[in-house]
C-alpha positions in Angstrom: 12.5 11.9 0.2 9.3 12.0 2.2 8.2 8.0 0.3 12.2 7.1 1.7 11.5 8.5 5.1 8.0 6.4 5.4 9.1 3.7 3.6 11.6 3.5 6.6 8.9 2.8 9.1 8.6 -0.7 7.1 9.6 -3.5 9.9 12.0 -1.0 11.5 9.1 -0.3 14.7 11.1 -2.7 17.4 9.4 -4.6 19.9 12.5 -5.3 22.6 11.9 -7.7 25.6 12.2 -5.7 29.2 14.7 -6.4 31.2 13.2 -9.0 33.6 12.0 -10.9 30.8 15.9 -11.6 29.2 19.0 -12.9 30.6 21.3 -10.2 33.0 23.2 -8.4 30.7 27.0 -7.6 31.3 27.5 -4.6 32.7 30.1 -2.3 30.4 32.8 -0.7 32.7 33.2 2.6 31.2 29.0 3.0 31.2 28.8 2.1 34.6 30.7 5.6 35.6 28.2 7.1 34.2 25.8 6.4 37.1 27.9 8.9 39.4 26.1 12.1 38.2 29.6 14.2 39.1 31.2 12.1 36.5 32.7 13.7 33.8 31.6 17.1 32.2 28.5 18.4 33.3 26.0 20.2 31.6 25.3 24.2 32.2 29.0 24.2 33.8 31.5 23.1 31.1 31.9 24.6 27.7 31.8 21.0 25.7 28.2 21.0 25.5 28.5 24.4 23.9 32.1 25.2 22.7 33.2 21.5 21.4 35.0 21.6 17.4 35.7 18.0 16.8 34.2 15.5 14.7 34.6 12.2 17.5 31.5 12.3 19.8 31.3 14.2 22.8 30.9 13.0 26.4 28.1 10.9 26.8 28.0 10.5 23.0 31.3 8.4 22.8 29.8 5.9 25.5 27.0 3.9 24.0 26.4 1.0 26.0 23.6 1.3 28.9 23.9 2.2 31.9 22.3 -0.8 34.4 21.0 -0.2 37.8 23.2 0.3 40.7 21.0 -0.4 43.4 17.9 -3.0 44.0 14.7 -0.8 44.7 11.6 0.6 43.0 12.3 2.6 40.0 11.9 6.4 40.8 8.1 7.6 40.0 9.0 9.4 36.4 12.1 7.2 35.5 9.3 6.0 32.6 9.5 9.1 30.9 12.5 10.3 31.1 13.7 6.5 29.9 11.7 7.1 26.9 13.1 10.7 26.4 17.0 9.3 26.9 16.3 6.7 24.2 14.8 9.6 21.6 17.6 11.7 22.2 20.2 9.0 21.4 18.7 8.9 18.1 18.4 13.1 17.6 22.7 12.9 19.0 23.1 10.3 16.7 21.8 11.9 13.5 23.7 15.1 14.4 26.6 13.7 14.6 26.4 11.7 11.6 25.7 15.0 9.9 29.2 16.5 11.7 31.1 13.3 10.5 29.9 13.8 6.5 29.8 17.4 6.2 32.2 19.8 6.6 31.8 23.8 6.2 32.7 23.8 2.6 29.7 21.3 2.0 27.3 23.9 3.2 28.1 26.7 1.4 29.0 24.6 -2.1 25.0 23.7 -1.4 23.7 28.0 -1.1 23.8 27.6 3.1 25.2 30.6 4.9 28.9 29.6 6.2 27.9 29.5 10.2 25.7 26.4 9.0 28.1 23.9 9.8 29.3 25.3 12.9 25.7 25.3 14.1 25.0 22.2 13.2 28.0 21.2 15.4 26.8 23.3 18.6 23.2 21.8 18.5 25.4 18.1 17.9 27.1 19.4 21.3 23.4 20.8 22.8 22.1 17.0 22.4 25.1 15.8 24.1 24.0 17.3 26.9 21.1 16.6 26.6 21.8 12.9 26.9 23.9 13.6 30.3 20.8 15.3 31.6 18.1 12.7 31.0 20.6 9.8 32.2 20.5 11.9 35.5 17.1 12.0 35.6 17.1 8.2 35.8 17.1 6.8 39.4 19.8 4.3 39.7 17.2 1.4 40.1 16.3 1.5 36.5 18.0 1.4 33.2 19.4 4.1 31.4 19.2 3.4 27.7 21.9 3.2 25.6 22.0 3.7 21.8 21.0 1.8 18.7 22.1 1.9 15.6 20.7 4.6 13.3 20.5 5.2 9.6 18.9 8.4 7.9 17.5 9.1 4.7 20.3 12.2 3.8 22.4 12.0 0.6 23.6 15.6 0.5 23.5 19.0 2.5 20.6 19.5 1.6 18.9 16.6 2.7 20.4 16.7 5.8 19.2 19.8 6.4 15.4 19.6 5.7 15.8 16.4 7.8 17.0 18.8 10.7 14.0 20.9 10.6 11.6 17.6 10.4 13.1 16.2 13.9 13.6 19.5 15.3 9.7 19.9 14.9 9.1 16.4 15.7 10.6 16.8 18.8 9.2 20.0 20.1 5.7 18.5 19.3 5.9 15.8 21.6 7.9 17.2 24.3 4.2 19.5 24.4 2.7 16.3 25.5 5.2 14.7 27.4 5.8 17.1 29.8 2.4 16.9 31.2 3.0 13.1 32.2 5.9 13.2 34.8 4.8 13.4 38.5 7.1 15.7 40.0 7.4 19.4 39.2 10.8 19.3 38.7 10.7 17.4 35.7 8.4 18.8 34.4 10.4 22.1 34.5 13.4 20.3 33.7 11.7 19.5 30.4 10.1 23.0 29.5 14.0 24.1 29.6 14.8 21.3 27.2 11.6 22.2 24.9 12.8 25.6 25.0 16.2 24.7 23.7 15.0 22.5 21.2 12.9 26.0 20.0 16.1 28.3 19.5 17.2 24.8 17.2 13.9 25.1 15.3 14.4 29.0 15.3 17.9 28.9 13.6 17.1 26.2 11.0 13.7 27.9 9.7 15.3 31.5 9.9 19.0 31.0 8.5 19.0 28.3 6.6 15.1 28.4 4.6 15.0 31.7 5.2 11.4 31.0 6.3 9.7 33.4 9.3 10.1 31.5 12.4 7.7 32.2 14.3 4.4 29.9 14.8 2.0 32.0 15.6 0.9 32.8 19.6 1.2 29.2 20.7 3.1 25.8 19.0 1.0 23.0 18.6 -0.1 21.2 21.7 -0.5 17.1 21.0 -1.0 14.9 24.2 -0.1 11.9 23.1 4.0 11.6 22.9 4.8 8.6 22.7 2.5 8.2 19.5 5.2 10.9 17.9 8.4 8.8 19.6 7.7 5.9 17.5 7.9 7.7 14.6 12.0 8.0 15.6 11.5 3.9 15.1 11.9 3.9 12.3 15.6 5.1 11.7 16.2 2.3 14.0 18.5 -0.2 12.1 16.1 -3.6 13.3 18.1 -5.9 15.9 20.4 -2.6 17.1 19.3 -1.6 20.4 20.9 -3.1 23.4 19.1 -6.0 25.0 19.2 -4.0 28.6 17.5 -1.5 26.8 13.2 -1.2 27.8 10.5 -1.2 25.2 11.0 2.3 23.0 8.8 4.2 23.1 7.0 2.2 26.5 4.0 1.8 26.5 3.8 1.7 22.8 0.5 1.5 20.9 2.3 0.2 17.5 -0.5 2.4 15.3 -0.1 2.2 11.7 1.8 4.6 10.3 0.4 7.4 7.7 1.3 10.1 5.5 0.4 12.5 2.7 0.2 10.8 -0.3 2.7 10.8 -2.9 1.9 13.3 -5.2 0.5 15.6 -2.5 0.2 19.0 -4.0 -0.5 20.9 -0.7 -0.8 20.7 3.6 -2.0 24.2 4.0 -5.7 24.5 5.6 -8.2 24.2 3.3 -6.6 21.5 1.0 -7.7 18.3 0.8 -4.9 15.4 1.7 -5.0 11.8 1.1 -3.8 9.8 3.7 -1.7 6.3 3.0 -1.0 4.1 5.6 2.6 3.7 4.5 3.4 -0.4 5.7 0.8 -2.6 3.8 1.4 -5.4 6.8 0.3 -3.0 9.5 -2.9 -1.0 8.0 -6.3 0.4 10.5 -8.8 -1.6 11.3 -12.0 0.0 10.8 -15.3 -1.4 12.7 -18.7 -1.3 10.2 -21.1 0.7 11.5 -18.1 2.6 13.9 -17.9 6.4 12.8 -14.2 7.8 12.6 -12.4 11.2 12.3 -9.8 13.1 11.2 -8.2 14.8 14.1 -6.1 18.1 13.2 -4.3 19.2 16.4 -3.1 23.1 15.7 -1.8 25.7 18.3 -3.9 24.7 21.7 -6.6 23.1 20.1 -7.7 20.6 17.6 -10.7 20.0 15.4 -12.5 17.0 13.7 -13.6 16.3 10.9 -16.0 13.2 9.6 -14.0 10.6 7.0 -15.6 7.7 5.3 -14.2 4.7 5.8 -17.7 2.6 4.8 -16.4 0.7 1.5 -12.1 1.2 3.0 -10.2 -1.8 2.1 -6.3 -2.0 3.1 -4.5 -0.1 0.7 -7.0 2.6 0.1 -6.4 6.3 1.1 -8.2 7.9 3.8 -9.3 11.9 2.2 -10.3 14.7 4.3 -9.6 18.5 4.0 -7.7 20.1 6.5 -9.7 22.6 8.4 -9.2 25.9 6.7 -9.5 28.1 9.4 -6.4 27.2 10.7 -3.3 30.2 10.2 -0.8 28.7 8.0 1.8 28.5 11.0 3.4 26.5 12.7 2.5 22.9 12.7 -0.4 20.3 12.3 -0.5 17.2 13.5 -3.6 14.8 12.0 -4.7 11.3 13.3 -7.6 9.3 13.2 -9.7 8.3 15.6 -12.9 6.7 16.8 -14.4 9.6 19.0 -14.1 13.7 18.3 -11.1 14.8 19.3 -9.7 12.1 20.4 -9.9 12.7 24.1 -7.9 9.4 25.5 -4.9 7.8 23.8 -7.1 4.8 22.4 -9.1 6.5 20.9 -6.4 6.6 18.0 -6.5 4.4 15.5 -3.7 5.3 13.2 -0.8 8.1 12.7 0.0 10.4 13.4 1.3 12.4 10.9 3.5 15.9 11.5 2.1 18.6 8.5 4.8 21.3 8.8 3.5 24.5 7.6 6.7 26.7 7.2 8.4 26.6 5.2 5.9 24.9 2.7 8.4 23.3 0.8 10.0 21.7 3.3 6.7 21.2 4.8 4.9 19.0 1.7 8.3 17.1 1.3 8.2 15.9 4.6 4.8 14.9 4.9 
């Protein structure tokens, strides 16, 4: 599973036009409501975000075109984030509800799962829902509010689908830690904390009830400052040529770093084992400057730590080996890059990744990596 989720990245990281630079899209009718915030159901007051038993989507969910500006004007000063937060959260609705359309509670327990598994699965599918009404009212009306793509993901069974749930759950608390610190106004930054900590009860549920793993991560999660490095990972379950043409650059700005991973055959991501990194698209591989000295950055809890690769006689194609520090607690998660300078302090500084090492359950943890 872990060489089909990679292999996914292959040509799947989208590089869409921004608005000014295409023709004016047709507004869809049914979309356009959308810009009244008092439209509709609204999140913390009606039960559909919680309560909600069917298979069709939910409001937003069941409108997927974009919503276009309203009103000529400046875009608001964080509509930048919270665009590129609307657009990941199309793709976390959209697997969850792909996962409420196959499965049904039978599928769940015929797989070992408790029997609440499938009607969990459909609250969270109803959480991201809401979700997706509160990030378009973030949005000013001056700017776009994304719509949705079209996704595909690497599940074949219960099973699947449920190790994938823990893999985006923790993908998406880890860059909510960094994306949080880039709005301007205070109340989006607290408007995301609420989110993150929402997202944590999801990660909370799948590790304890369904792996049976201890959920907790130690005293902090994993702080990594870079988001949008971690939002391009969603790319690829981007079906290529999907996204709406109103839609802006995902994630924006968008460094386009080569992807990596743990090698196939990976025996262990705990600290103190060594990992070979592959750069997982051959087209798209690091470019490493002679005489230039590069690192291996392991973000962990509120901290990170480098360590010295050798990248001298690298030719595209090769692995990258390092060991990952061993004095970090097996919690939690670690998140690994390379870079030009110790730990990484600005965003290009990173050269390639990064790549998510879930350490609980291991399991899980190596198959994802």
């Amino acid at each position: 599973m872990r060489t089909f989720i990679h292999s996914m990245h292959l040509g799947s990281c989208l590089a869409m036009l921004p608005l000014s630079a295409i023709a004016a899209p047709t507004p869809d009718p049914e979309a356009q409501k959308l810009a009244d915030p008092t439209y509709g159901p609204i999140p913390g007051q009606s039960t559909l975000f919680s309560d909600y038993k069917g298979k069709a989507p939910p409001f937003p969910g069941n409108i997927t075109a974009p919503i276009l500006p309203t009103v000529s004007g400046d875009p608001g000063p964080d509509d930048q984030v919270w665009q590129n937060l609307l657009a990941a959260e199309w793709a976390i609705f959209s697997f969850y509800q792909q996962g409420v359309e196959a499965f049904n509670a039978s599928s769940f327990v015929a797989a070992g799962f408790p029997s609440t598994t499938y009607d969990r699965i459909t609250e969270i599918r109803n959480n991201e829902a809401g979700h997706l009404r509160i990030f378009q009212n973030q949005i000013s009306n001056t700017s776009v509010k994304p719509g949705a793509c079209k996704y595909e993901y690497p599940f074949v069974d219960a099973t699947s689908f449920l190790a994938l749930t823990t893999y985006l759950e923790v993908a998406s608390m880890a860059f909510l830690t960094g994306l949080v610190q880039e709005p301007k106004s205070e109340a989006a930054r607290g408007a995301m904390v609420a989110i993150a900590t929402v997202e944590s009860r999801h990660e909370t549920w799948s590790l304890l009830d369904v792996w049976g793993a201890n959920p907790f991560s130690g005293p902090s999660d994993t702080i990594f400052p870079y988001a949008n490095e971690i939002l391009d990972l969603t790319n690829a379950f981007i079906v290529p040529g999907s996204c709406p043409s109103a839609n802006p650059e995902y994630p924006s700005p968008n460094q386009h770093l080569p992807a990596m991973s743990a090698a196939t055959g990976t025996k262990s991501i705990a600290p103190g084992s060594e990992v070979s990194f592959n750069f997982t698209n051959a087209a798209d591989q690091p470019k490493f400057d002679d005489g230039k000295s590069y690192y291996a950055v392991f973000f962990h809890a509120v901290g990170n730590t480098s360590v010295s690769v050798d990248v001298s006689e690298w030719t595209a194609g090769d692995f990258v080996n390092v060991t990952i520090p061993a004095e970090f607690e097996t919690k939690g998660i670690i998140i690994a890059v390379l870079a030009d300078c110790p730990g990484a302090p600005e965003l290009d500084t990173v050269v390639a990744g990064p790549s998510i090492l879930l350490q609980q359950p291991a399991p899980i943890g190596l198959l994802l990596a």
